[in-house]
C-alpha positions in Angstrom: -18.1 -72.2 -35.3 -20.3 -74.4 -33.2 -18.5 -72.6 -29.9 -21.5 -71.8 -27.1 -22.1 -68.2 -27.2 -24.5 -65.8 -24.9 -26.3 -62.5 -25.9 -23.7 -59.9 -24.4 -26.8 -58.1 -22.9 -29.1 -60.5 -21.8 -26.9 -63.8 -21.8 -29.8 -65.4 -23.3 -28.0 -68.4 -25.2 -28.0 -67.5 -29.3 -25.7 -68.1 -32.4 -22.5 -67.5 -32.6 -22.2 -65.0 -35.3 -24.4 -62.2 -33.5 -23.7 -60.1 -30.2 -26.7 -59.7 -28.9 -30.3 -61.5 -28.9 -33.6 -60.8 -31.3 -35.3 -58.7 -28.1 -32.1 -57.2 -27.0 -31.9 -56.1 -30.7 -35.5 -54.7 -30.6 -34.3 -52.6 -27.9 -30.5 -51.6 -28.8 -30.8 -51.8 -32.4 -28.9 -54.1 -34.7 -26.0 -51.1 -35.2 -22.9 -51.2 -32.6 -22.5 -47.4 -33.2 -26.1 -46.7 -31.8 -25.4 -49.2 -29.0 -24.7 -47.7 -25.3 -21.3 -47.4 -24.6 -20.9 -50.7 -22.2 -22.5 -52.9 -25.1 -20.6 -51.8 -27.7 -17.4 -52.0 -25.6 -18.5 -55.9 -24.8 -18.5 -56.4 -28.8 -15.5 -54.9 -29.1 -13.9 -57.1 -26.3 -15.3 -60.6 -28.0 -14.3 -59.7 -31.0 -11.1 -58.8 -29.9 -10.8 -62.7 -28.3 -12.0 -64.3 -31.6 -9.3 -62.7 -33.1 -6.6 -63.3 -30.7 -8.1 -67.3 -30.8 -7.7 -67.4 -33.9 -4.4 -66.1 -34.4 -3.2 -68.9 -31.9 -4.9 -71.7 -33.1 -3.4 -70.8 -36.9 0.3 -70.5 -35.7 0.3 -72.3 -32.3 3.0 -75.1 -32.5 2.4 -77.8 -29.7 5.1 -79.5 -28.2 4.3 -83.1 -29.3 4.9 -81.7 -32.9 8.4 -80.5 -32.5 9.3 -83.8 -30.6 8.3 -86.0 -33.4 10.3 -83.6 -35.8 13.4 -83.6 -33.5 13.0 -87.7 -32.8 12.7 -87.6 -36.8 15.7 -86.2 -37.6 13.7 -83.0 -39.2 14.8 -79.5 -38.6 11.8 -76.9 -38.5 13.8 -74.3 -39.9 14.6 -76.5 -43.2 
């Protein structure tokens, strides 16, 4: 998951796979349940997203796909 993310605290750019930066850690901790309320609800909220983006990307049908199946002769529900 190469997507750009931001510390949700500091918006200091950083990987991916964590919420918040290595300073922002030294401050907050590395725990979501000893985070203040605000942070832990900004966790909550992108993880949330990730979830619902990956949801749609696994069962998302474009358009382009079901006109090549009808021009095709195919039924989807075969």
């Amino acid at each position: 998951m190469a997507e750009p993310h931001r510390c949700l605290s500091c918006s200091k750019p950083i990987s991916w796979s964590f919420a918040i930066c290595r300073k922002c850690e030294t401050i907050y901790g590395s725990r979501p349940s000893h985070w203040p309320d605000w942070l832990a609800y900004l966790w909550r909220e992108e993880q949330r997203e990730r979830r619902r983006n990956r949801r749609i990307n696994r069962f998302e049908i474009c358009f382009s796909d079901v006109y090549a199946n009808f021009v095709e002769g195919n039924r989807i529900d075969d």
